[in-house]
C-alpha positions as CSV (number, residue, x, y, z in Angstrom):
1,X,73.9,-46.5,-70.8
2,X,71.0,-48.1,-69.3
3,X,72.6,-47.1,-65.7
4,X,72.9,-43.5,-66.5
5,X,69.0,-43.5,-67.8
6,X,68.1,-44.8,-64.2
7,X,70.5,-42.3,-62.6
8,X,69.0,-39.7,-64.5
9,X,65.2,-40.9,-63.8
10,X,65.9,-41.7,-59.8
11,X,67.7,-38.0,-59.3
12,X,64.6,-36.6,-61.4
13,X,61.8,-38.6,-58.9
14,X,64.1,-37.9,-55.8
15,X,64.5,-34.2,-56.2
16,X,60.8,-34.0,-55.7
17,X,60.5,-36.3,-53.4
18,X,57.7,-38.5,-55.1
19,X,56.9,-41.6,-56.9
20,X,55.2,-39.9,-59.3
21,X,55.6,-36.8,-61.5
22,X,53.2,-35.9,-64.4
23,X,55.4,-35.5,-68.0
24,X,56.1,-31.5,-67.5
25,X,57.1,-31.8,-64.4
26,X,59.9,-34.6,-65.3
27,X,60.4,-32.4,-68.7
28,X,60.5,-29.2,-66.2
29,X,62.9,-30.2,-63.9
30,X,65.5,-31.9,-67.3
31,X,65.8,-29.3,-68.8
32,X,64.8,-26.1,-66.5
33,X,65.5,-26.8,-63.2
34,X,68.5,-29.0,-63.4
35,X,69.7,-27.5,-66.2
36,X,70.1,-30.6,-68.2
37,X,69.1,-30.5,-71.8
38,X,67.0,-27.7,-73.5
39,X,63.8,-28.9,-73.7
40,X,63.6,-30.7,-77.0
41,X,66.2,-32.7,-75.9
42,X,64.4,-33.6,-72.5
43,X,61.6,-34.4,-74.6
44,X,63.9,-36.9,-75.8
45,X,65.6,-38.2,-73.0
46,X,61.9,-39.0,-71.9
47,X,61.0,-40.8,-74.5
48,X,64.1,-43.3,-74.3
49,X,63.5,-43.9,-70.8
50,X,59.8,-44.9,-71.6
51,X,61.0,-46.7,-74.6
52,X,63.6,-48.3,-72.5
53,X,60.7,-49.6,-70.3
54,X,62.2,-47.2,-67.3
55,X,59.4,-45.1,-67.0
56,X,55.4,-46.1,-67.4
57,X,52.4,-43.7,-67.7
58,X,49.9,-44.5,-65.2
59,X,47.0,-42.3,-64.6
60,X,48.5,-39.8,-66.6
61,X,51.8,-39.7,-64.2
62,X,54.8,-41.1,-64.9
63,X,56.1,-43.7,-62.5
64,X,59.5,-45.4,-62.6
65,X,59.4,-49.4,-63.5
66,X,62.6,-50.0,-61.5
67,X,63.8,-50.1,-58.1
68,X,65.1,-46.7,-57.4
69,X,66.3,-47.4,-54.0
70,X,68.7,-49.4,-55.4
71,X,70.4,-46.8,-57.9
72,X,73.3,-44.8,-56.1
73,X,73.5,-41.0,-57.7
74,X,76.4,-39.1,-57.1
75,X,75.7,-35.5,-55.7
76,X,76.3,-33.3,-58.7
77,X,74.8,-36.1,-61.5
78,X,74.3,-34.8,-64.6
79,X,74.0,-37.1,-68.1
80,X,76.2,-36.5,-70.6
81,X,74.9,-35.5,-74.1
82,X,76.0,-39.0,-75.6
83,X,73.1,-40.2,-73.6
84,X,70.6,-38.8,-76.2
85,X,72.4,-41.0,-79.1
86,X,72.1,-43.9,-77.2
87,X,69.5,-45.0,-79.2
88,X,66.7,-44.0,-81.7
89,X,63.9,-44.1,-79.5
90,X,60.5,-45.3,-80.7
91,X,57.3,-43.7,-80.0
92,X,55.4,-45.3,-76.7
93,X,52.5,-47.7,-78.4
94,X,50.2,-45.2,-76.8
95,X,51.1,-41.9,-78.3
96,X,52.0,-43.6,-82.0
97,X,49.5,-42.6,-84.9
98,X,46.5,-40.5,-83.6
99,X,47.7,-36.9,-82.6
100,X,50.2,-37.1,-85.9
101,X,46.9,-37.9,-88.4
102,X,44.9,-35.0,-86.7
103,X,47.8,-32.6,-87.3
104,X,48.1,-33.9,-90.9
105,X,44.2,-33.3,-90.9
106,X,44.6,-30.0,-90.1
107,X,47.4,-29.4,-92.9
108,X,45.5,-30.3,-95.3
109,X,42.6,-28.3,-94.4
110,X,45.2,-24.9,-94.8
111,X,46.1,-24.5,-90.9
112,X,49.5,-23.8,-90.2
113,X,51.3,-26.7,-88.1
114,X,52.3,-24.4,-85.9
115,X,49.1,-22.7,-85.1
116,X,47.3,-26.1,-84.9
117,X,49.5,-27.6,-82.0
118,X,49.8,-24.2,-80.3
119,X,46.0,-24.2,-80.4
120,X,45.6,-28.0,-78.9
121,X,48.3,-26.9,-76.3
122,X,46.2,-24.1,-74.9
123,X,43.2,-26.0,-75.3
124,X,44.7,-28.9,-73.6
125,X,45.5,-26.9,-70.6
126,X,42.5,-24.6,-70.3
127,X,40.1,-28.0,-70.4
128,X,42.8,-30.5,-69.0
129,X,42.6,-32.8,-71.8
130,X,44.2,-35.4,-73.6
131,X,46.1,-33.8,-76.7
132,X,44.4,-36.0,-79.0
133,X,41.0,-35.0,-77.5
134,X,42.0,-31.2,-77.8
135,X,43.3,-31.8,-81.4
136,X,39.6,-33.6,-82.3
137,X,38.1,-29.8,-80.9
138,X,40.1,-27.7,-82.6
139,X,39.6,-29.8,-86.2
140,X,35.7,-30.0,-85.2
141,X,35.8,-26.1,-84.6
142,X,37.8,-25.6,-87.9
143,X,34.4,-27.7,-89.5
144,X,36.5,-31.0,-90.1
145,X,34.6,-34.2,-89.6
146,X,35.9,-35.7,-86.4
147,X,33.4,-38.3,-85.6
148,X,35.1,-41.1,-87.3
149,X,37.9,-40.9,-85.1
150,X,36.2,-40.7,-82.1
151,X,35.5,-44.3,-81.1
152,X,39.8,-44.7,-82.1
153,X,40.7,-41.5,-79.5
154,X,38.0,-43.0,-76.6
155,X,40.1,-46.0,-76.8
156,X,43.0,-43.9,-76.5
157,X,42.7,-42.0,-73.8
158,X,40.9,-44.6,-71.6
159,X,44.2,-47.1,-71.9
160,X,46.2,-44.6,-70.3
C-alpha cells in the first residue's frame, strides 16, 4: 500500500511541477482537479501519507520525505478507494489537541460547531493565520478567556 501512497503523492507534486505544495493545493488537486476522492476523503488520504512519514510540513508547505524520482507513475494513475482503509491514521503530533479544545471551548460557550470553524476558516484566510490562532480570536471576540492558552498555541505554530 505504501507504494500507491508514493504514487499518489509523486503524481500530486509532479502535476505542479514543484517540491512543494501548501495543504489546499495537494487537497485541491485529490479531490478537484484529478478527480480522486471528494474532499473529505482527500483530507484523509493526506493525513495517512503524513502519518506514514511521506509527507512533512515545512514552513507551512508540504514536502515529500521520499525520493520521488525514483517512483515510476503510470500515465492515467489513480488510487483505488481501498487506499483510504489502509490504515486508521493518527493525527500528525502537530495538529493533535489544541484546535479540538478551542472548538470544544466554543461549544460550551453555546456556539454552534459549525458556525465556529466556518468563522476560523474565514478568519484564517482573511489574516493568513494559523487555525489555532484564528480559533483563539474568534473565542476572544465571543468574550472567552484565551490567554491561558496562548503561551501552548505560540509553541504551536512556531514548530511548524
Amino acid at each position: 500500500m505504501k507504494d500507491e501512497l508514493e504514487r499518489c503523492v509523486t503524481m500530486l507534486f509532479r502535476r505542479k511541477g514543484r517540491n512543494e505544495l501548501s495543504e489546499k493545493e495537494f487537497l485541491f488537486s485529490a479531490s478537484i482537479d484529478l478527480h480522486w476522492f471528494p474532499p473529505a476523503d482527500a483530507q484523509r488520504l493526506l493525513d495517512i501519507c503524513r502519518t506514514e512519514g511521506l509527507l512533512r510540513l515545512e514552513n507551512d508547505y508540504l514536502r515529500p520525505d521520499f525520493d520521488m524520482a525514483s517512483v515510476d507513475v503510470p500515465v492515467a494513475f489513480k488510487p483505488s478507494r481501498d487506499i483510504l482503509k489502509s490504515k486508521t491514521p493518527r493525527k500528525p503530533k502537530d495538529v493533535d489537541g489544541l484546535f479540538p479544545r478551542l472548538m470544544s471551548l466554543a461549544e460550551k460557550g453555546g456556539m454552534e460547531r459549525r458556525r465556529f470553524i466556518s468563522t476560523c476558516n474565514g478568519l484564517q484566510d482573511r489574516l493568513d493565520v494559523e487555525i489555532e490562532v484564528a480559533g483563539m480570536l474568534v473565542l476572544r471576540e465571543e468574550g472567552h478567556e484565551v490567554m491561558p492558552l496562548v503561551d501552548e498555541a505560540a509553541g504551536l505554530v512556531s514548530s511548524r
